[in-house]
Each structure stands twice: as structure tokens, then as C-alpha cells.
C-alpha positions in Angstrom: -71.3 -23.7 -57.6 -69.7 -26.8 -56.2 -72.1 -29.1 -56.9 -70.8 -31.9 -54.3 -70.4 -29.3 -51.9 -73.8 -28.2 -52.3 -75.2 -31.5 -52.1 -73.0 -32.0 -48.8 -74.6 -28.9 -47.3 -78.4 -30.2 -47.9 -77.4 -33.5 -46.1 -76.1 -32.0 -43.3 -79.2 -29.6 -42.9 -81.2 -32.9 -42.5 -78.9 -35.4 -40.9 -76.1 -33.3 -38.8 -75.5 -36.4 -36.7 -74.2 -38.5 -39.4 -71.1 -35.8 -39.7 -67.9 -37.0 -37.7 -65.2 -34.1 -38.0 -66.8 -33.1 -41.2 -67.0 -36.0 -43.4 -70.1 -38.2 -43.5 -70.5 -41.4 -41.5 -72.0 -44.2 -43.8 -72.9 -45.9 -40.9 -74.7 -43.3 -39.1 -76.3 -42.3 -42.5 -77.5 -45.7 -42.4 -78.8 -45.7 -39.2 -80.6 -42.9 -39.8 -82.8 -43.8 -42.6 -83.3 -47.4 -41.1 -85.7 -49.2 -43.4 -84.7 -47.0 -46.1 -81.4 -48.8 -46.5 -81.0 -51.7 -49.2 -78.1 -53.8 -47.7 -78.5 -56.1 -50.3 -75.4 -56.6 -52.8 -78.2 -57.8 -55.8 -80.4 -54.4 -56.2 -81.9 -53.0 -59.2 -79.9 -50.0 -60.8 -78.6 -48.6 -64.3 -75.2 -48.9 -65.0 -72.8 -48.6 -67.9 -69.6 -47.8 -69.7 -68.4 -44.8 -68.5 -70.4 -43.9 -65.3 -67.8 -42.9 -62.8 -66.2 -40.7 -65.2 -69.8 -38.6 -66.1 -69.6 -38.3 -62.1 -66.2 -36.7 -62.7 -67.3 -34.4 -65.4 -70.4 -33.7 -63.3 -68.4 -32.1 -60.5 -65.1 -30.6 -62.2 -66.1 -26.7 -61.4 -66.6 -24.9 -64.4 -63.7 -22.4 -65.3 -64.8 -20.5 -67.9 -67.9 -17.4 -67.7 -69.9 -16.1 -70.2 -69.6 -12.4 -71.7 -72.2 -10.6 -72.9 -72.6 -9.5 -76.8 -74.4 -6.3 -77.5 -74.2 -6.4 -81.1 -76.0 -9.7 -82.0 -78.4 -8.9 -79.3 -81.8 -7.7 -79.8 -83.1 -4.8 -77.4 -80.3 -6.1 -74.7 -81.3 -3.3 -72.0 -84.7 -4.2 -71.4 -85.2 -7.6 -73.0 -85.4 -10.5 -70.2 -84.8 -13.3 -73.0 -81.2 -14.7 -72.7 -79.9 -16.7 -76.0 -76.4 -18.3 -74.5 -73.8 -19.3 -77.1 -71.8 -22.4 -75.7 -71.6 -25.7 -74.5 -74.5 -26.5 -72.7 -73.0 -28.6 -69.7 -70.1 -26.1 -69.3 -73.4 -23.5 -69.3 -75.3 -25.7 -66.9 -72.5 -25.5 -64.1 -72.6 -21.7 -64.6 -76.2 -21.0 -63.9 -76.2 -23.2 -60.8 -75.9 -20.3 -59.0 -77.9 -17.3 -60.3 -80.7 -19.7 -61.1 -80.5 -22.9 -58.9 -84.3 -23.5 -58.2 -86.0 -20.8 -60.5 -86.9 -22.3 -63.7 -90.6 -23.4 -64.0 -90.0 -25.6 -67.1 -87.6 -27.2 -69.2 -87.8 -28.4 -73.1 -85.5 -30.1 -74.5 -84.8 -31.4 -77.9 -81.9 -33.8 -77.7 -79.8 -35.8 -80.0 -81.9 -38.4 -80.6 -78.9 -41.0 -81.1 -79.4 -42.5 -84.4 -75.8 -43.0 -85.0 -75.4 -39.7 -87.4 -76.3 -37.3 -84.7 -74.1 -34.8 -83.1 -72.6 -36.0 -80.2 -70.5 -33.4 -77.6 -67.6 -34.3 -77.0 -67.1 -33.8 -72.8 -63.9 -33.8 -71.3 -63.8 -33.2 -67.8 -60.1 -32.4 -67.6 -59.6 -29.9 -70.3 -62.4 -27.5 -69.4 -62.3 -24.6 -72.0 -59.6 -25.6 -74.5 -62.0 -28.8 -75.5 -64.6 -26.4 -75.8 -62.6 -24.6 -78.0 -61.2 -27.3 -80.1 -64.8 -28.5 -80.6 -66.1 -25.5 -82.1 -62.8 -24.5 -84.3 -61.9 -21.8 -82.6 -58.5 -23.4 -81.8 -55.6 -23.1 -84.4 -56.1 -27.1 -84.1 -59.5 -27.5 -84.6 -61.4 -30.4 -85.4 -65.0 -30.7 -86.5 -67.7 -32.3 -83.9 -67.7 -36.1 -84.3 -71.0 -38.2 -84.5 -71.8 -41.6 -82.6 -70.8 -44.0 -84.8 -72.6 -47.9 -83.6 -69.4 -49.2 -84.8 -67.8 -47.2 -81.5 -68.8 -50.5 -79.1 -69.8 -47.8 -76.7 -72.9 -46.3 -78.9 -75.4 -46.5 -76.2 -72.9 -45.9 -73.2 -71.4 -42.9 -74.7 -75.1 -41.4 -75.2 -76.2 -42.3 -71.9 -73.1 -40.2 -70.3 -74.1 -37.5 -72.6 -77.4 -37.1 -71.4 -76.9 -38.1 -67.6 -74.5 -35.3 -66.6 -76.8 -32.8 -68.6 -80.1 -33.8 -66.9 -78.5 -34.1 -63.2 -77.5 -30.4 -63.7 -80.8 -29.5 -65.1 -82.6 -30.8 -62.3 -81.3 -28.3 -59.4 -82.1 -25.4 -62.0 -85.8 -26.4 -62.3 -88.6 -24.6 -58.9 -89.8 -26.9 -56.7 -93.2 -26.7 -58.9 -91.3 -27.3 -62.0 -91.8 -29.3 -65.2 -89.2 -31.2 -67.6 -90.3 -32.3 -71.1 -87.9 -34.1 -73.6 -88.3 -35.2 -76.9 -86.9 -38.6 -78.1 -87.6 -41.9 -80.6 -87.8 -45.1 -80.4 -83.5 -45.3 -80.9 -83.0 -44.0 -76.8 -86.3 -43.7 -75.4 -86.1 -46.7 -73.0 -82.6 -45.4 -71.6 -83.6 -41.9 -71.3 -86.6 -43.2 -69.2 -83.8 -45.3 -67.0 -81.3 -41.9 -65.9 -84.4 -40.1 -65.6 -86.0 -42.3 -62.7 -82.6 -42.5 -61.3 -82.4 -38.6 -61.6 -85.8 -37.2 -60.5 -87.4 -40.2 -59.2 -89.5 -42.6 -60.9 -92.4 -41.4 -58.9 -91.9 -38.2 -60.3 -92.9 -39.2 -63.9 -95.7 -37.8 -65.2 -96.1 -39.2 -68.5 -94.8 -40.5 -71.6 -96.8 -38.8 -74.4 -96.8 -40.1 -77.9 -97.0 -36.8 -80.6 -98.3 -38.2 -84.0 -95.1 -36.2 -85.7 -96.0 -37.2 -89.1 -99.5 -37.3 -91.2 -98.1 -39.8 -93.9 -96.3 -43.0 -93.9 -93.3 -43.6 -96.3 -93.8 -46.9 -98.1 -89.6 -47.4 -98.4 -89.7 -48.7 -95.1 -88.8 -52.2 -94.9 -91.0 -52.9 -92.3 -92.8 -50.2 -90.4 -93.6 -46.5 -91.6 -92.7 -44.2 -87.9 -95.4 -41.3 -87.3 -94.5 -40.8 -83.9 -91.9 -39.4 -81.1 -92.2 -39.2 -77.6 -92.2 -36.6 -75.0 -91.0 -37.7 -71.9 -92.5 -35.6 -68.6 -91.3 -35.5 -65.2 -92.0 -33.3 -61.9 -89.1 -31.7 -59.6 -91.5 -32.7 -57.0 -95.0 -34.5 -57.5 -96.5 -32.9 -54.5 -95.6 -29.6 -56.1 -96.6 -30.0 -59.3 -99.4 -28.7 -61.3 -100.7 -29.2 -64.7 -102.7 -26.4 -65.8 -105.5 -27.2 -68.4 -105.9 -26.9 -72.0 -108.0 -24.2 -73.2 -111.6 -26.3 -73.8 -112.1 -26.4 -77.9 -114.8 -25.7 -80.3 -115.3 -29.6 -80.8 -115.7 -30.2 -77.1 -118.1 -27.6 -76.7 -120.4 -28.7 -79.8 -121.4 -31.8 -77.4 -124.0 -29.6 -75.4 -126.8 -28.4 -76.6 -130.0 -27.1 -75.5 -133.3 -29.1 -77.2 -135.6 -28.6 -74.2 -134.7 -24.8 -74.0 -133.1 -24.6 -70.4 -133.1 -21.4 -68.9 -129.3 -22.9 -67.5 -128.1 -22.8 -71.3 -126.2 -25.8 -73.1 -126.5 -29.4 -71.7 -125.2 -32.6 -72.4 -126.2 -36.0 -71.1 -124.3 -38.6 -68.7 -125.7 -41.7 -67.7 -126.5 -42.3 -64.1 -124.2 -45.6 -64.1 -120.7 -46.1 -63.7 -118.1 -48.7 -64.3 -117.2 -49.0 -60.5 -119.1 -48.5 -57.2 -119.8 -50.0 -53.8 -122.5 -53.3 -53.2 -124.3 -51.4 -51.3 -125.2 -48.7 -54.1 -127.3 -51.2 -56.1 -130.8 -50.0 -55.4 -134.3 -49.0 -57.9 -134.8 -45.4 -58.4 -138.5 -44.4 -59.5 -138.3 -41.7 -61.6 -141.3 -39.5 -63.1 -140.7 -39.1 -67.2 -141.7 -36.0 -68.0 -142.2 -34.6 -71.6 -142.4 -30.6 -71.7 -142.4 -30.4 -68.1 -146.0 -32.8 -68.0 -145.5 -35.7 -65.6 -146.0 -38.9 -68.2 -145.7 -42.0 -66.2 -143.2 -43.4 -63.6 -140.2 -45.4 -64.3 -138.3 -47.7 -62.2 -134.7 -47.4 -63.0 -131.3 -49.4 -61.8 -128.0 -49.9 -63.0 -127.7 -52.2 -66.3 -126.2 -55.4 -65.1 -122.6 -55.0 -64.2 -122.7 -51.6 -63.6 -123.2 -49.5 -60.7 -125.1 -46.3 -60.2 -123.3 -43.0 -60.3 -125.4 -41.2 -57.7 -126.8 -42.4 -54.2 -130.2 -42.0 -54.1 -130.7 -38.6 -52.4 -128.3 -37.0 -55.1 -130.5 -38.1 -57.6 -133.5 -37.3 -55.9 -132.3 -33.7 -55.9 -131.4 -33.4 -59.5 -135.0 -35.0 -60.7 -136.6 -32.4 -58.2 -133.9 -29.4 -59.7 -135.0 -30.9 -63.8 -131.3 -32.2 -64.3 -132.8 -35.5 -65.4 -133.8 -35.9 -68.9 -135.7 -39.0 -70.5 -134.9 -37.8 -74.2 -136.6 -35.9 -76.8 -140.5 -37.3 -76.2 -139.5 -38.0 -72.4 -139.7 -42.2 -72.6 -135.8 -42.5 -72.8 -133.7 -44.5 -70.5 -133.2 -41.4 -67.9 -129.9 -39.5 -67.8 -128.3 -36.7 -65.7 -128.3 -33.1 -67.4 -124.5 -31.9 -67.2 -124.3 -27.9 -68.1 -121.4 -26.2 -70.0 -121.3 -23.2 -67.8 -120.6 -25.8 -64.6 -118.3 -28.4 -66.0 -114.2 -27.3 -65.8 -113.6 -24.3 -68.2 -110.8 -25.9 -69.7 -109.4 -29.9 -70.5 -107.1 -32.1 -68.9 -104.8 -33.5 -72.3 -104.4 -36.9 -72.9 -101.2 -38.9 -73.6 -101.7 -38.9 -77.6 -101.4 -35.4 -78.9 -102.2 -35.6 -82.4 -100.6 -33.8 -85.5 -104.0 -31.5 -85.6 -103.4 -30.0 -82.0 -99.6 -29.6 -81.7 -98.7 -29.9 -85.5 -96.1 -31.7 -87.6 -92.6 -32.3 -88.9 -93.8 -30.8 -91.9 -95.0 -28.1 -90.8 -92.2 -27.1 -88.5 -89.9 -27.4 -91.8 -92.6 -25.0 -93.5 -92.6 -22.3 -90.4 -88.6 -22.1 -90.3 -88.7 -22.3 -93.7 -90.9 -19.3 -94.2 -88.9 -17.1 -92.0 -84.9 -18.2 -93.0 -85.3 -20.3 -96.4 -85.4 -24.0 -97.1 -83.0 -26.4 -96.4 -80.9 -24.8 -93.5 -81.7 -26.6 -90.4 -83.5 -30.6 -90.6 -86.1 -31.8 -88.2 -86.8 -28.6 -85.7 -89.8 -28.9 -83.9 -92.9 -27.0 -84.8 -94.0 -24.2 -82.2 -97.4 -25.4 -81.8 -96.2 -28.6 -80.2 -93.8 -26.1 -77.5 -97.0 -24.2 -77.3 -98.7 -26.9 -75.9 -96.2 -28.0 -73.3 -95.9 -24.3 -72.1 -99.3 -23.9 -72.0 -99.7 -26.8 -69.8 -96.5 -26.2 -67.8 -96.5 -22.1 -67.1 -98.4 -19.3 -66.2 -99.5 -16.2 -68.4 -99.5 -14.0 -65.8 -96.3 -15.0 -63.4 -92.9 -14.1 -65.6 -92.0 -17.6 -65.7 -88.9 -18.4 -67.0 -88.1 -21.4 -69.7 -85.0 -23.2 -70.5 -83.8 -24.6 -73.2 -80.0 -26.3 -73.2 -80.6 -27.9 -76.7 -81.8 -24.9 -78.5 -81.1 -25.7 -82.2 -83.2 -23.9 -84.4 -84.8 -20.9 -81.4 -88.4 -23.0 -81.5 -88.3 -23.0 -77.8 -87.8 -18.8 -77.7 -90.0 -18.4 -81.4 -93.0 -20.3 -79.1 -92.5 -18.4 -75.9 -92.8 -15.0 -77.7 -95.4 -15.9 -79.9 -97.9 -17.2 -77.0 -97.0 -14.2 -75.0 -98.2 -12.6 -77.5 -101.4 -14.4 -77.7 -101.9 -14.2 -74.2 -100.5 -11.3 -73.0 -97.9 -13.0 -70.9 -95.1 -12.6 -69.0 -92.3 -15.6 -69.7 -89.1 -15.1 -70.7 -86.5 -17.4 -71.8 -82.9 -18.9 -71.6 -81.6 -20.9 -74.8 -78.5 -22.3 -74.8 -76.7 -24.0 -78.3 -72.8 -24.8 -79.4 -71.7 -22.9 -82.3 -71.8 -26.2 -84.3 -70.6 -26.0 -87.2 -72.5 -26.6 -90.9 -72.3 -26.3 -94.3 -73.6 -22.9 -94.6 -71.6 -19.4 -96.0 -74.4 -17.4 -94.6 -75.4 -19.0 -91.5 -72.2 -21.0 -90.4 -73.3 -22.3 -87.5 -76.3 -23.8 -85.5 -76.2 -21.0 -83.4 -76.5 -18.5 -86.0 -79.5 -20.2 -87.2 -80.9 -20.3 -83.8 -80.2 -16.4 -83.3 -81.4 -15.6 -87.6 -84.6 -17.4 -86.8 -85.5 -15.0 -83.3 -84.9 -11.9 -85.3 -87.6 -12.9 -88.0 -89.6 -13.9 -85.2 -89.5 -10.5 -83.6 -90.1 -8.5 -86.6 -93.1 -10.7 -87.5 -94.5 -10.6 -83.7 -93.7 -7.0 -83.5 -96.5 -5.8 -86.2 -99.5 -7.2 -84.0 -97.8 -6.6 -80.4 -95.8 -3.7 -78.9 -96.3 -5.4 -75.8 -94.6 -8.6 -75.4 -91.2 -9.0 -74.7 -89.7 -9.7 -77.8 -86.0 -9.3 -77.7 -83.0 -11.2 -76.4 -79.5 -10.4 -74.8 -76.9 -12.8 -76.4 -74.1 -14.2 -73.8 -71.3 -16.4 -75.1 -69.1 -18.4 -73.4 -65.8 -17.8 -73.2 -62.7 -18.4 -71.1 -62.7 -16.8 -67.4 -61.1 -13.5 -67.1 -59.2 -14.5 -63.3 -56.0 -16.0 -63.9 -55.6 -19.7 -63.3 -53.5 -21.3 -61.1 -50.9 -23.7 -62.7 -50.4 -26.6 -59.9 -46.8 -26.4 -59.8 -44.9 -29.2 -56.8 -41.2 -28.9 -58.1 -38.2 -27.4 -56.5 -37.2 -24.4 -59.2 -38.4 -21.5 -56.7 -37.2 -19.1 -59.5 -39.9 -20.2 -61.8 -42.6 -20.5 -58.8 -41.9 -16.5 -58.0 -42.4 -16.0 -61.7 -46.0 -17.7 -61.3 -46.6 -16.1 -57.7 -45.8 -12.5 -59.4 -48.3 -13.2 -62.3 -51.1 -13.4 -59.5 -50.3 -10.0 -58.2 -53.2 -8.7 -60.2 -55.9 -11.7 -60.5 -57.2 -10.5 -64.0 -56.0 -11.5 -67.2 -54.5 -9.3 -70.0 -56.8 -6.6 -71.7 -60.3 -8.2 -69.8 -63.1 -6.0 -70.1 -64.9 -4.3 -66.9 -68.4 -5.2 -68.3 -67.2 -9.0 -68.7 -65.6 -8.9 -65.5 -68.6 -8.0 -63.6 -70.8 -10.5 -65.5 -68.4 -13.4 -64.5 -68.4 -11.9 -60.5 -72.3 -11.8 -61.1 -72.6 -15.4 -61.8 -70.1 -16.3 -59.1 -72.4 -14.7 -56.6 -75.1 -16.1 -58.0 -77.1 -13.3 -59.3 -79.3 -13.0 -62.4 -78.1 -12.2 -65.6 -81.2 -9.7 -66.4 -80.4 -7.5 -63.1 -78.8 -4.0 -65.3 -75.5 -2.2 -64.1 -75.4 1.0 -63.2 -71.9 2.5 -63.7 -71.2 5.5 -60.7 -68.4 7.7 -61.5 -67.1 9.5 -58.6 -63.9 12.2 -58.5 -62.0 9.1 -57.3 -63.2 6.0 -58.5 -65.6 4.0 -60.8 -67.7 2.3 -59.0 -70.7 -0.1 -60.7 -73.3 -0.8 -58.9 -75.7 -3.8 -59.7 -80.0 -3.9 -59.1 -81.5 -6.4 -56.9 -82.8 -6.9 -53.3 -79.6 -5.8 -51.6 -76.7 -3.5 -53.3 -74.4 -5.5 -54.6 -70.8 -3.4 -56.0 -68.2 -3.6 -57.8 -64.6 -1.6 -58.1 -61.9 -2.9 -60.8 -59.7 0.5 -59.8 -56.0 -0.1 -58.8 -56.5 1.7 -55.7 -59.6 3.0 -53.7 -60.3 5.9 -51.8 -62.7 5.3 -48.7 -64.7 8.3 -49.9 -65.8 6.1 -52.9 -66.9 3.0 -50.6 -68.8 5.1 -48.2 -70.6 7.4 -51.1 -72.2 4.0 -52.0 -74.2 4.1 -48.4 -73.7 0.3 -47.9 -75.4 -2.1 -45.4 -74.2 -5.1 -43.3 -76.5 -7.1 -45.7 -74.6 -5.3 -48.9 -71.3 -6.5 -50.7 -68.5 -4.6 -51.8 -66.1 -6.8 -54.4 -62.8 -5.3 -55.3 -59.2 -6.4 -56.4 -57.5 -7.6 -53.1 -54.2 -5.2 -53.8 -56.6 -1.9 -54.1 -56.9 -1.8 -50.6 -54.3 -1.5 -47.8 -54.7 -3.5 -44.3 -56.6 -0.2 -42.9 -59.2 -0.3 -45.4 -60.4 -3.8 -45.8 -60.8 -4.1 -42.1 -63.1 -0.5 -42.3 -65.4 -1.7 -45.1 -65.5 -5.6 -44.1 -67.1 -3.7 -40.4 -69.2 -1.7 -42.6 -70.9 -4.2 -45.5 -69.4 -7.8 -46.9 -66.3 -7.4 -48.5 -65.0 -9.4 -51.2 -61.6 -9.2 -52.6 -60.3 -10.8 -56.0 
């Protein structure tokens, strides 16, 4: 996807008068939006060093594609989990497409920037050879760098990181969706910045504090740190939902039932509140009753201060329906009898979760540790705490997907098929992570880790569930398989015809069909989990891909109509093929017939 382009499109949809022969007048723009328009020089706005070239790396198309690995997958035909080996913003700019608007929620676990963290080193003009020089895969290759405060641009150079990451992120998330990033006190107040300036400060939600740690170390010089953050923001506020929290045992043991009510378990809430109106001060006469005997009458108003909860005829009702109690012998202040079977079967969470509910750095070193060994991966998050956010952020019963561009260790995919599990639900998932490398013979890189750590996962889920979706097609980036054009603006027309004659067949040396369809499949922006169906006729091979509308594909040197029409296209189907496989006659018969594209 063009991501200027696109964002060029969206403003013409909604201001088509502010285009003069195609390019957008400023001043019409401005016109437009009227009040909207801060003409002053002196505004309020995050900058720093290194911000028009994260724009650059931002937009630079992506030329690379990612090719599917059947061997390291798990269950690849059926599974609807992806695992994506690769640079996550190269990855980003390749899902615009397929999924732009169709992920429900986003976790990320960042580099929190502590000056020894791994840092990826973008360049927006080298594309896939600095992709491939990061991870060693070059014959020159160097080893990721870290972030260095000695660099003058520690904070800048962090900012960028982030920044481009997040402003793809956001066109992949629904309308309804959720982001939640984890972070520390080292970035926390910057990440807040490029996220108001990304998704709009009215779209926060909140900034939780998770109690990461139960013990304090006392080799701190000044302060012992037992928390992180996790940061939340909506795509859209007016979309968004937050579901509730499943209500707990120690909630519950609140109500009780002393006076035997036939309505069950009751608690008590006072008939005064904090806030009200003047005119709701008034006396209430209530009859204390003890065992259903009327005792005596009692005047009651709210304390001083405080204002009555109820008007009058409300409370009126609830004395006449028994829903006001006076205590155990019935000479109590009075209060209003709340049942559990009417209050909301489930909680609203608060901005502290604690290490009880959602779990601890400890223990998420214990649970990887338990299913790969000690000492491989440092700080992953424990599943309980991405429980948590999914539960609040998804829903069991839609097939929600969940992304994950940070993926490190696989909590994100471990906690996705473990509460499907527990729920009998329907989410799937889409982890990204470089192939960092570490210091590791059996597990070499990060992404092995990631990938080591889902298979335990799905052999330990698999003995209670047969289920759940508990498998996961592994894609890895890789370099595209079209030819690229070399920009070439000298005068040597021998050595142009030599470049001209290389483009006589688009597709590089030794590609593979299946990768070549994968890459046209993301370029027409269609999901990685639709299967391919290879058709084999007398003439041709033709593969065919599921979805909505028929969608094929033909990599033969030459193409017999009889193949195209067996395929029993529509005008709202697409036929792709290499452009010298057809003559003249042809393309001009199947472009009347369905949408014809040529490589």
C-alpha cells in the first residue's frame, strides 16, 4: 500500500473541493475546516531529531514479501495463527493491505530504552539489504547495535523508532479496536507524546500501572521499581468497547443473605451520595422493621454534606418492595438492599492491576522457563497479564484477530491459545519478531525462541483441548520475487537494452510459484489464511485462491483461452498472469470477461 496515497484518497472522499488538478490546495483545505485551523506560528507539538526522515521511512514502499515456511510451521493448512519472521516495520507496510482495518487489538512489548536494549536499525533507502545486514544474513554482516545515551540522540533515535511503527499500526487496528503497550519509567512520557499525536489524545483510555514485581531489591540507591505501565488507546472512542472482567470470588463474598430473602444474596448501599442536586435534600420516614414486624418510624436524611441517592418516590418503592434494611435487630441507620443476581455480572477493572490478578516478572521467568529451560530469553511478560488485556479487549465468540509486532518470547500467541482454550474461543493471531541474534547454540535467535516456546505451548494445550486452534503458519520475510528496476538516466543505450531485456520476464531467477502467489496475495491485499487451490488442466496450471470473489493466478509462459474460461470467471473476479503469456487478442478477451492483471 502507498500509504500517502492512501491518505490522499480519504481526503479527497471528504473534501473533493480542496483538489486543484490533483494536488491539494492548502488554502481551500483551510477554508474548509474554518475554526479548525491553528494559524498561529507558536502551537503545541512534539518534535525532535530526526522527524522528517521517520516520515521518509514511513512512506518508502516496501519492496520485499514474505514467503511461507512449511517446515517450521505447526498444522499450516488449517491453523489461522500466523508467526512472521522479519522486521516488523518492513512487515507493517506489507499487511497494509490484506489487513488495513481488521485487527481488534494490538499488544505490544517494546524496547523499553534503557540504553542496553535492542534498537532496529531503519533505513529507508536500503530496503532489504539493511534488513539483511542486520540479521547476518549478508556476507558483511554486523550484529544489531543498542542505544547507547552516549549517542546525543538517545531519546530522538527511540522516538523515530517507535513513531513510524505505531503510525503503521494504527491503520491495521478495526474501527472498534484496542492498542496496549508496555513501557517504564525510561520512555513512558514520550511514548504518551507520538501516541496523542498518532491516535488522538482523546482517544486514550488509560495508563494502567501493573505491580510487575512482589519484592523490592534493597541495592537500589534510591527507590526499589515494582511497576510498568500499560499504555491504552482507542482507534476511535465512539467505537470502542471495553468488555468486563469476569466478577471474582472476593467480590461476590460481599453479599450475603442474614434476613433469608427469597431474592438470594444482598449487600447494603447507603441511601447518600457524594453529589446531588439542592433540591434533593428532603426527610424520609421510614418504618424499621425487624423480621418483617413494623418496630417504630424513623425519620431519615442525608448526613451533612451529603446528598440522598434516591428521590423520594424511588425510595418509597423500595421500602414498600423490602429493599431497605435497618440491620440485624432492624434499629440501624436504613440502607438500600442491592442483590447479586441484579447488579452487572461481571467488573469494570481499575487502573492498578496488581501482581495477584495479571501476575509477575517472576513468574513469567518461571512459565517460559518451565516450557524451554532457564536462562534463554530475560524479562518476557507473563500470560496472565496478556490474558487480561485480551479479555478486556476481544470477544470469545467473534474470531478476533491479535497482533503482535514485538513478539519476543510468543507470550502474546502462548496467551491467545491458552484463553481460547479456557473459553472456547475463536481468536487467532499475527506475531511478528527479527531473527535477532543471541548467545545461544540451540536457539540462535529471538525468533527461534519465540517459535520453541509455541510448540511447547501446543503440546501442553493439546492434552485438555482438541478444539482450539492451536497451530501456526510461519512466513518470513524475504526479498520480492519481481525484478527491480535499476533507475538508470545515462546515455550508454547498449547497457539500458541489457536492463530492458532483463524485464522481459518480471520474475527473478529460480522463484517459487507458491511464494510468487503469496507476494501477488499481499499486493491485492488479501489474507494470508485464505488456502490455494492448485487446478491442473491439459493446458495450463492454473491456482485459484478462496475468498468472496475468485481471485487466479497463471505463472505459465503462455496460456490457452480454454484454461481462462474453464475457470468460469465474473466481471467482479481477477485473473493475474505474466504480461508476455498473452498475445494482444487475448488480454483484450479476458479483460471483457473478468479483471485482468498482468505482471
Amino acid at each position: 500500500m502507498d500509504i500517502p496515497d492512501n491518505k490522499i484518497s480519504i481526503l479527497r472522499e471528504y473534501f473533493p473541493e480542496c483538489f486543484t488538478e490533483g494536488k491539494i490546495d492548502f488554502d481551500k483545505l483551510k477554508t474548509s475546516v474554518g475554526k479548525s485551523v491553528d494559524f498561529d506560528d507558536e502551537r503545541y507539538s512534539i518534535t525532535w531529531a530526526g522527524r522528517n526522515n521517520t516520515f521518509k521511512c514511513i512512506h518508502n514502499p516496501s519492496i520485499s514479501t514474505l514467503v511461507p515456511d512449511k517446515r517450521e510451521s505447526v498444522n499450516f493448512d488449517d491453523t489461522k495463527n500466523i508467526f512472521i519472521e522479519g522486521e516488523n516495520l518492513e512487515v507493517l507496510k506489507l499487511l497494509q493491505k490484506p489487513y488495513f482495518g481488521k485487527i481488534k487489538c494490538i499488544y505490544i512489548d517494546p524496547p523499553y530504552n534503557t540504553g542496553n536494549d535492542f534498537i532496529y536499525k531503519d533505513n529507508f533507502r536500503q530496503g532489504t539489504e539493511s534488513y539483511l545486514e542486520q540479521t547476518g544474513q549478508s556476507k558483511d554482516g554486523v550484529r544489531l547495535t543498542t542505544n547507547p545515551d552516549t549517542s546525543g540522540r538517545f531519546h530522538s533515535d527511540w522516538i523515530s523508532f517507535m513513531y513510524s511503527r505505531l503510525y503503521l499500526a494504527r491503520d491495521l487496528l478495526s474501527e472498534d479496536g484496542l492498542i496496549f503497550v508496555s513501557i517504564d519509567d525510561s520512555e513512558a512520557h514520550n511514548l504518551r507524546l507520538i501516541m496523542n499525536e498518532i491516535f488522538g489524545e482523546r482517544n486514550l483510555i488509560s495508563e494502567v500501572v501493573w505491580n510487575s514485581k512482589y519484592t523490592t531489591s534493597n541495592d537500589k540507591k534510591f527507590i526499589s521499581t515494582q511497576h510498568e505501565y500499560v499504555i491504552i488507546y482507542a482507534k476511535n472512542i465512539n467505537e470502542a468497547s471495553f468488555n468486563l472482567l469476569p466478577r471474582t470470588e472476593k467480590a461476590d463474598s460481599a453479599y450475603k443473605n442474614p434476613d433469608n430473602d427469597h431474592r438470594g444474596r444482598w449487600k447494603s448501599t447507603p441511601l447518600h451520595a457524594k453529589s446531588g442536586r439542592k433540591n434533593m435534600k428532603y426527610k424520609f420516614t421510614n418504618i424499621r422493621k425487624f423480621n418483617g414486624e413494623k418496630i417504630s418510624p424513623f425519620v431519615w436524611s442525608a448526613p451533612k454534606g451529603r446528598y440522598p441517592r434516591y428521590n423520594r418516590e424511588t425510595l418509597e418503592r423500595l421500602e414498600a418492595d423490602n429493599r431497605i434494611t435497618c440491620g440485624k435487630d432492624g434499629t440501624g441507620v436504613p440502607n438500600a438492599k442491592t442483590f447479586l443476581k441484579e447488579v452487572q455480572q461481571g467488573m469494570v477493572t481499575g487502573s492498578l492491576w496488581k501482581y495477584e490478578d495479571v501476575g509477575h516478572t517472576h513468574e513469567a521467568n518461571e512459565e517460559l522457563a518451565a516450557l524451554i529451560g532457564k536462562g534463554v530469553f530475560d524479562n518476557p511478560k507473563p500470560a496472565k497479564l496478556i490474558k487480561q488485556i485480551l479479555r478486556l479487549s476481544t470477544n470469545s465468540k467473534s474470531s478476533d484477530t491479535v497482533l503482535d509486532f514485538f513478539a519476543g518470547s510468543g507470550t502474546t500467541a502462548h496467551a491467545v491459545m491458552e484463553l481460547n482454550r479456557e473459553d472456547a474461543g475463536n481468536r487467532r493471531f499475527i506475531c511478528v519478531q527479527i531473527p535477532e541474534r543471541i548467545e545461544n547454540s540451540n536457539l540462535p535467535t529471538i525468533s527461534d525462541i519465540c517459535k520453541k516456546r509455541m510448540r511447547c505451548a501446543i503440546k501442553q494445550i493439546a492434552k485438555d483441548s482438541k478444539e482450539t486452534d492451536i497451530g501456526f503458519k510461519v512466513f518470513k520475510f524475504a526479498k520480492s520475487n519481481y525484478k527491480i528496476w535499476e533507475d538508470y538516466s545515462g546515455n550508454d543505450i547498449e547497457k539500458l537494452k541489457k536492463q530492458i531485456k532483463l524485464f522481459e520476464n518480471p520474475l527473478v531467477k529460480g522463484y517459487k510459484d507458491i511464494n510468487v502467489i503469496y507476494e501477488c496475495m499481499l499486493k491485492e491485499g488479501l489474507d494470508l489464511n485464505n488456502s490455494i487451490e492448485k487446478v491442473s488442466t491439459d493446458l495450463n496450471t492454473i491456482y485459484r485462491i478462496t475468498g468472496k470473489r475468485k481471485f487466479c493466478i497463471c505463472l505459465d509462459k503462455s496460456i490457452k483461452q480454454q484454461s481462462v474460461d474453464s475457470m468460469d470467471l465474473s466481471s467482479e473476479d481477477t485473473f493475474v498472469c505474466i504480461d508476455a503469456a498473452l498475445d494482444d487478442s487475448q488480454k483484450k478477451n479476458i479483460s471483457m470477461i473478468c479483471k485482468l492483471k498482468t505482471m
